[in-house]
FIVO-325470 format. One record per residue (C-alpha): residue number from 0; residue in three letters; y, x, z. Coordinates in nm, 2 decimals, always signed. Layout:
N
   lofi   marnu        y        x        z
    NUM     ALA        Y        X        Z
...
***
This chain:
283
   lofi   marnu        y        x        z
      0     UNK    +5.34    +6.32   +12.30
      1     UNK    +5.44    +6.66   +12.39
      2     UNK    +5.26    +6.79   +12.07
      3     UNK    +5.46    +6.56   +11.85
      4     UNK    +5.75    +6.66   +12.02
      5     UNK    +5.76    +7.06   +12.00
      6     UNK    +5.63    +7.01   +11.62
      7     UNK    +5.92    +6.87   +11.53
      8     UNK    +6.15    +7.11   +11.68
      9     UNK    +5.88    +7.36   +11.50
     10     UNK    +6.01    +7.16   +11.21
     11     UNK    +6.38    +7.15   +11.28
     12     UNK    +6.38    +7.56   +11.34
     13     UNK    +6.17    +7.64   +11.00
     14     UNK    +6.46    +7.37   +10.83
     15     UNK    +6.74    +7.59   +10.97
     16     UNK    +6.59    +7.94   +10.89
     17     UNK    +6.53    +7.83   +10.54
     18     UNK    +6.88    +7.72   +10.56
     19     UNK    +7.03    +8.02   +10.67
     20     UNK    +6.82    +8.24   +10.45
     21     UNK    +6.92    +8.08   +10.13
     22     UNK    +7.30    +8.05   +10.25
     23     UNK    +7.25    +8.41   +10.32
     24     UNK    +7.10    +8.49    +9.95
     25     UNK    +7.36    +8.25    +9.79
     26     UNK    +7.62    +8.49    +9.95
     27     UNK    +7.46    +8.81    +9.86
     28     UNK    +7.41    +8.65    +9.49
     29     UNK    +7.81    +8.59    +9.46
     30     UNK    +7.91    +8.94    +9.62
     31     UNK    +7.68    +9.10    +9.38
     32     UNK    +7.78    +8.89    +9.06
     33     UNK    +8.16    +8.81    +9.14
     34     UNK    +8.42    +9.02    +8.96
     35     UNK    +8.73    +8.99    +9.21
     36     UNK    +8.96    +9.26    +8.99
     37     UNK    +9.12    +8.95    +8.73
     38     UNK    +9.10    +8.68    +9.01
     39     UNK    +9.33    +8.98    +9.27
     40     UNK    +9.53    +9.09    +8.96
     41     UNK    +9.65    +8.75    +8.86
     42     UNK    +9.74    +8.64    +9.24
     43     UNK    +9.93    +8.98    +9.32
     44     UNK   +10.13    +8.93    +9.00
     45     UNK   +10.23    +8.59    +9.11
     46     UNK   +10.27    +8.65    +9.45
     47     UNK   +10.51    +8.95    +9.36
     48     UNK   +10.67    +8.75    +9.16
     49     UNK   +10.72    +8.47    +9.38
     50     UNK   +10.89    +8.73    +9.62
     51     UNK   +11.15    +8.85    +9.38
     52     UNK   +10.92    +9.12    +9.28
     53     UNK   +10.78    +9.27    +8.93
     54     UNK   +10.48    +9.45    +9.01
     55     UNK   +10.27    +9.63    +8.71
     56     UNK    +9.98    +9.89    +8.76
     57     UNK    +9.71   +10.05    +8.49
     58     UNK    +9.41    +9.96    +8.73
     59     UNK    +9.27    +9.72    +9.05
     60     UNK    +8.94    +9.83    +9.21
     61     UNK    +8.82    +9.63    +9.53
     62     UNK    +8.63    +9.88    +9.75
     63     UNK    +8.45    +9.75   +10.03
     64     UNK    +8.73    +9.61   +10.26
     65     UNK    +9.00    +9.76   +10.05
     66     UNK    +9.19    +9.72    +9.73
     67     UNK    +9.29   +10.04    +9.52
     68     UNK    +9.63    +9.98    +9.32
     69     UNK    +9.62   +10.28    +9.03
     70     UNK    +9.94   +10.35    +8.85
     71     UNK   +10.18   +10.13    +9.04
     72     UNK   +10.48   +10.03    +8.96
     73     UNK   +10.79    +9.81    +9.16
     74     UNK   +11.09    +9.68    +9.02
     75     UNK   +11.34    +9.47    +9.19
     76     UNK   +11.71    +9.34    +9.24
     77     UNK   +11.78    +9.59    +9.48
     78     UNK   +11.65    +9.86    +9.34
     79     UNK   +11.81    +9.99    +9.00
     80     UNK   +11.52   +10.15    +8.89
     81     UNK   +11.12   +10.13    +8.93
     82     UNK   +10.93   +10.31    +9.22
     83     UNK   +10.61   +10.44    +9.07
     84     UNK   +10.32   +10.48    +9.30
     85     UNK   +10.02   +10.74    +9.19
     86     UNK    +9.78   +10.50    +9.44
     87     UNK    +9.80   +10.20    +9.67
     88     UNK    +9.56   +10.10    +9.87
     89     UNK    +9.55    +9.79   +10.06
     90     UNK    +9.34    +9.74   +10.38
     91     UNK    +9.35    +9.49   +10.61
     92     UNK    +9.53    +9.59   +10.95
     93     UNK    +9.25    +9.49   +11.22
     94     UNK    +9.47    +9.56   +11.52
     95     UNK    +9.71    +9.31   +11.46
     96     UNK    +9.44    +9.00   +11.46
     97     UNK    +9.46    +9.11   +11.83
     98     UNK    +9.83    +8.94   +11.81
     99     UNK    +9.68    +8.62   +11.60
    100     UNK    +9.87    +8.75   +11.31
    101     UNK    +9.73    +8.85   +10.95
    102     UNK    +9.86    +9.19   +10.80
    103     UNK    +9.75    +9.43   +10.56
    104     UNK    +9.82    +9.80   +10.57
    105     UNK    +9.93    +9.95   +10.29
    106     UNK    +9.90   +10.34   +10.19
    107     UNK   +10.11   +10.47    +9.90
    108     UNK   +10.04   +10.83    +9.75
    109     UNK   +10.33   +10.96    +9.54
    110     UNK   +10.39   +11.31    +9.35
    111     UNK   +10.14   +11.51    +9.68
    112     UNK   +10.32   +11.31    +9.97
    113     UNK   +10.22   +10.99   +10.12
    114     UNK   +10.31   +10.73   +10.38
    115     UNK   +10.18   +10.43   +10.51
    116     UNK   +10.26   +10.12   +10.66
    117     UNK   +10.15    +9.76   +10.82
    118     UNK   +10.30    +9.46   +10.63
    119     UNK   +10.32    +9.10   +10.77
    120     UNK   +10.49    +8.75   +10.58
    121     UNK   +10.63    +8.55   +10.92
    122     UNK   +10.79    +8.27   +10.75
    123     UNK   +11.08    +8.38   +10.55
    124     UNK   +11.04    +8.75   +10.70
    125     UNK   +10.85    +9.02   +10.60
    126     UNK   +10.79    +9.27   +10.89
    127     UNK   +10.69    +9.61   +10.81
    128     UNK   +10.57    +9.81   +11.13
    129     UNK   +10.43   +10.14   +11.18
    130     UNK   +10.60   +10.35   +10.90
    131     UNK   +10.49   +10.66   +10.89
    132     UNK   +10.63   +10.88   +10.58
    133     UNK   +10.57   +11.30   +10.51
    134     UNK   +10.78   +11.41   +10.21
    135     UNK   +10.86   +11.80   +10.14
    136     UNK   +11.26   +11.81   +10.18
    137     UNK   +11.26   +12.01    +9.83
    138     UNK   +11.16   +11.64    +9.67
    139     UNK   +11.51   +11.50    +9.80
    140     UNK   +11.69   +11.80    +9.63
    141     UNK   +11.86   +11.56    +9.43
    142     UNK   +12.05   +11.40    +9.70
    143     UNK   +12.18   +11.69    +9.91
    144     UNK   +12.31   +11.85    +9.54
    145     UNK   +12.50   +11.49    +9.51
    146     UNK   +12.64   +11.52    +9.86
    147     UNK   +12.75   +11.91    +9.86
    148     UNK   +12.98   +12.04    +9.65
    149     UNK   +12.75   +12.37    +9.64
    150     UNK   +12.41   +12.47    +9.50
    151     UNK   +12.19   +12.42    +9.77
    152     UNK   +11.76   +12.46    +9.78
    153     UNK   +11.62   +12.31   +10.11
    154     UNK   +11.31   +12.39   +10.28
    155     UNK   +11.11   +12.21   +10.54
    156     UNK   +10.95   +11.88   +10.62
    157     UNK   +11.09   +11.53   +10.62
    158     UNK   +10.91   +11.28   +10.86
    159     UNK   +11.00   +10.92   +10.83
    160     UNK   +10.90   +10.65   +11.08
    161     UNK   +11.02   +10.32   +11.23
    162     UNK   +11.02    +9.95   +11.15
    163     UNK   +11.19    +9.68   +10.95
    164     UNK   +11.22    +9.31   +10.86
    165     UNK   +11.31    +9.24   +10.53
    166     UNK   +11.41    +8.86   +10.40
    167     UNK   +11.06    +8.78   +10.19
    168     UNK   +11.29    +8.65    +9.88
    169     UNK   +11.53    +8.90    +9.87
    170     UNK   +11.41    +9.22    +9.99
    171     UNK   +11.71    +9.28   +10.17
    172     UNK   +11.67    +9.43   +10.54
    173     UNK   +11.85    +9.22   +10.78
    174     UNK   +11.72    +9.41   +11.13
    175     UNK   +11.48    +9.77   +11.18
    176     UNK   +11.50   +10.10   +11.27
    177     UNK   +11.41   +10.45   +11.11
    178     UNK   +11.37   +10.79   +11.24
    179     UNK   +11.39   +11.08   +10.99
    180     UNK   +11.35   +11.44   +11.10
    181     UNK   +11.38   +11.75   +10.92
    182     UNK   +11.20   +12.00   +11.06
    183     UNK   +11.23   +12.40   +11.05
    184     UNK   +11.46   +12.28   +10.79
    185     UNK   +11.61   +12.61   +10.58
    186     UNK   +11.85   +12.66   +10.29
    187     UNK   +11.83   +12.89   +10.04
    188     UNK   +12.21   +13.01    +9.95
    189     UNK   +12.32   +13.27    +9.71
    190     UNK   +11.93   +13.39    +9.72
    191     UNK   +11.94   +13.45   +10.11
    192     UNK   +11.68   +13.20   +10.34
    193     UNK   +11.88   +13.09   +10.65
    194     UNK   +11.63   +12.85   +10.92
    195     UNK   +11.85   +12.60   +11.06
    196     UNK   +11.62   +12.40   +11.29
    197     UNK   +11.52   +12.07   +11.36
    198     UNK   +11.72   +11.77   +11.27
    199     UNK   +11.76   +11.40   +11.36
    200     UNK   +11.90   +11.12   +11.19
    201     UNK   +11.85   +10.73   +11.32
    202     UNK   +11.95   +10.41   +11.14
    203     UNK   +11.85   +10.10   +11.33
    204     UNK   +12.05    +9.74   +11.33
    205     UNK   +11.94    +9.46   +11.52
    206     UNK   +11.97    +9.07   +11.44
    207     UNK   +12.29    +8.95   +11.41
    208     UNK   +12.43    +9.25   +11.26
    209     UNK   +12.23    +9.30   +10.94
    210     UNK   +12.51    +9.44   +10.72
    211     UNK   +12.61    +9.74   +10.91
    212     UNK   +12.34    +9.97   +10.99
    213     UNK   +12.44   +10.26   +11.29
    214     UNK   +12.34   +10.62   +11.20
    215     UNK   +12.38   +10.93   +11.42
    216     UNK   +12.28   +11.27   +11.32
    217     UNK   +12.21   +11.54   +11.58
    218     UNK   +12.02   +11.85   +11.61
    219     UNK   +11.99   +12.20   +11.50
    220     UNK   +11.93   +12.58   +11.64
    221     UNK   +12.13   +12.81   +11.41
    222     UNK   +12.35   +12.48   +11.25
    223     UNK   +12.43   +12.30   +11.52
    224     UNK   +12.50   +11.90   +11.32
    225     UNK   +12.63   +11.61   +11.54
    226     UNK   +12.76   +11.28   +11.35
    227     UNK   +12.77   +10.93   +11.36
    228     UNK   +12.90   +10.68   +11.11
    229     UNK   +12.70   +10.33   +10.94
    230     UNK   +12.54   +10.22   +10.66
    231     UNK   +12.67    +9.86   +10.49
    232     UNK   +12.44    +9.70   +10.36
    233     UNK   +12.62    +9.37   +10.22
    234     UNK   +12.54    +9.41    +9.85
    235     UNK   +12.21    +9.28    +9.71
    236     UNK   +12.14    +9.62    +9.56
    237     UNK   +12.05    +9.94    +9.73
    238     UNK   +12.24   +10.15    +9.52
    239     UNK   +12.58    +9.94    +9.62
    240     UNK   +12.51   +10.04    +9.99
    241     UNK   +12.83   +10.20   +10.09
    242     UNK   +12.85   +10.49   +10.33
    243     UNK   +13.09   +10.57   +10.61
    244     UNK   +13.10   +10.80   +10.90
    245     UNK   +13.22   +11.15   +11.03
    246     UNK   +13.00   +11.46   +11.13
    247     UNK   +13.08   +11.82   +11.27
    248     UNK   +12.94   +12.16   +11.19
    249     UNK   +12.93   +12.45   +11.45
    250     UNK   +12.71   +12.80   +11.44
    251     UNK   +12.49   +12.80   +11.71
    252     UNK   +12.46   +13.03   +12.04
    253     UNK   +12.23   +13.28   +11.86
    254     UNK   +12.40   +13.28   +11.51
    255     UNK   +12.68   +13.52   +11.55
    256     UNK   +12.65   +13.62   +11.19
    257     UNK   +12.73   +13.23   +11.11
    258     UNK   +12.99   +13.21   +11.37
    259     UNK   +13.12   +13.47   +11.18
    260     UNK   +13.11   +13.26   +10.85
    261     UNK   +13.16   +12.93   +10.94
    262     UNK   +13.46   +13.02   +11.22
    263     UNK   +13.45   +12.95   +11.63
    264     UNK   +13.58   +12.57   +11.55
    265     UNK   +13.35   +12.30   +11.47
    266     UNK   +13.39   +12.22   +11.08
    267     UNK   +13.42   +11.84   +11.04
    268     UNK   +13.36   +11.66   +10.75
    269     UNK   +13.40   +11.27   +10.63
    270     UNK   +13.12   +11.11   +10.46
    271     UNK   +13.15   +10.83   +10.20
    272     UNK   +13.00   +10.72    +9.87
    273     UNK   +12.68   +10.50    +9.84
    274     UNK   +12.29   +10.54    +9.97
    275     UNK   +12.21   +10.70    +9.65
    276     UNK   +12.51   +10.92    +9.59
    277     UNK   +12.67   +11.02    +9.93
    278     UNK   +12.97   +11.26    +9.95
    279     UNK   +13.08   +11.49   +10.18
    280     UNK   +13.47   +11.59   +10.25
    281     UNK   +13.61   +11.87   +10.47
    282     UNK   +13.91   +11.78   +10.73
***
């Protein structure tokens, strides 16, 4: 009886091994045969595109865990013009299935800099946590030569980080914050390098309040830059995001030769315009 009996568990555990083995081989058989690239290609597109977003790139690759994005491209309606991407890479973001919640993080190379960041779809929301962003502040050269009324060449590094939550159909940010520093930030005037320190600049909103966005600006050694103003957000497209606030200019302690320049009186300015051409008045 007992014979009978542990041959057929003998019979039940060959059955299962078999099983296993040939689920095992069926597996390795599909990762070794499967071509993922046109199957991923054709559901990015249409999930982009289901978003709001046109996304185009020259080349997919699926490496191990991650998917390589070559020659990216991203247009939508709030943006006027197409951000091109030398690389992304998407990974998934193992941390957060400690949370019960599915997100990928994404790495973007562009022009030597890059930045990274975790992206999750809750619902209607996409939430994009741990931004982390190195760009050299000579790359935004473009923006300070729209806002001054002088030639200008900066020097230094601008770090971005933060958080935001985005409206999945729209794109637009309806609650977030971001940190930007500039640090041993310089300017290059008249062929004479002056270091002006570290800077701050903050731009958070919280639910509630998504069209107008609080900045402040502090910081500086030799420039001593305070300021605090907002950031309206109420039009679809980023380039219609209207600017507003006031900011002071003082030479530091230490800079006597500034004082000199710039007077013992704080210079204050007004700052208007839009996100992508801001302006800056003297009082």
């Amino acid at each position: 009886m007992s014979s009978s009996v542990q041959t057929g568990d003998y019979r039940h555990a060959s059955w299962w091994q078999l099983s296993l083995v040939f689920l095992l081989a069926l597996l390795l058989f599909v990762a070794l045969h499967w071509q993922p690239e046109p199957w991923l290609r054709s559901q990015m597109v249409s999930q982009s595109q289901q978003q709001g977003i046109e996304l185009d790139f020259n080349s997919l690759n699926v490496e191990g865990f991650s998917v390589r994005i070559d020659g990216a491209s991203i247009r939508a309606a709030a943006i006027s013009t197409p951000v091109t991407f030398e690389t992304l890479t998407l990974e998934p973001a193992w941390s957060s299935l400690l949370t019960g919640t599915i997100a990928v993080r994404l790495i973007a190379s562009w022009q030597g800099h890059q930045g990274q960041a975790v992206l999750a779809l809750q619902e209607n929301h996409l939430d994009i946590s741990d931004i982390h962003a190195a760009v050299d502040a000579a790359a935004l050269q473009s923006i300070w030569q729209g806002a001054v009324a002088m030639p200008l060449n900066v020097s230094g590094q601008v770090q971005v980080s933060g958080r935001l939550r985005l409206l999945a159909n729209t794109v637009h940010p309806v609650q977030g914050q971001l940190t930007t520093l500039w640090q041993a930030a310089a300017v290059d005037l008249a062929g004479m390098t002056m270091s002006l320190g570290d800077y701050q600049l903050m731009v958070q909103s919280e639910e509630g309040a998504a069209d107008s966005w609080p900045w402040t600006l502090t910081g500086g050694t030799a420039v001593l830059l305070n300021g605090k103003g907002a950031v309206h957000t109420a039009g679809s497209a980023v380039q219609g995001w209207a600017m507003s606030g006031q900011a002071q200019a003082e030479a530091g302690e230490q800079a006597a030769g500034l004082a000199a320049m710039l007077g013992t009186a704080p210079m204050k300015f007004r700052l208007s315009g839009s996100v992508t051409q801001p302006r800056l008045e003297r009082l």
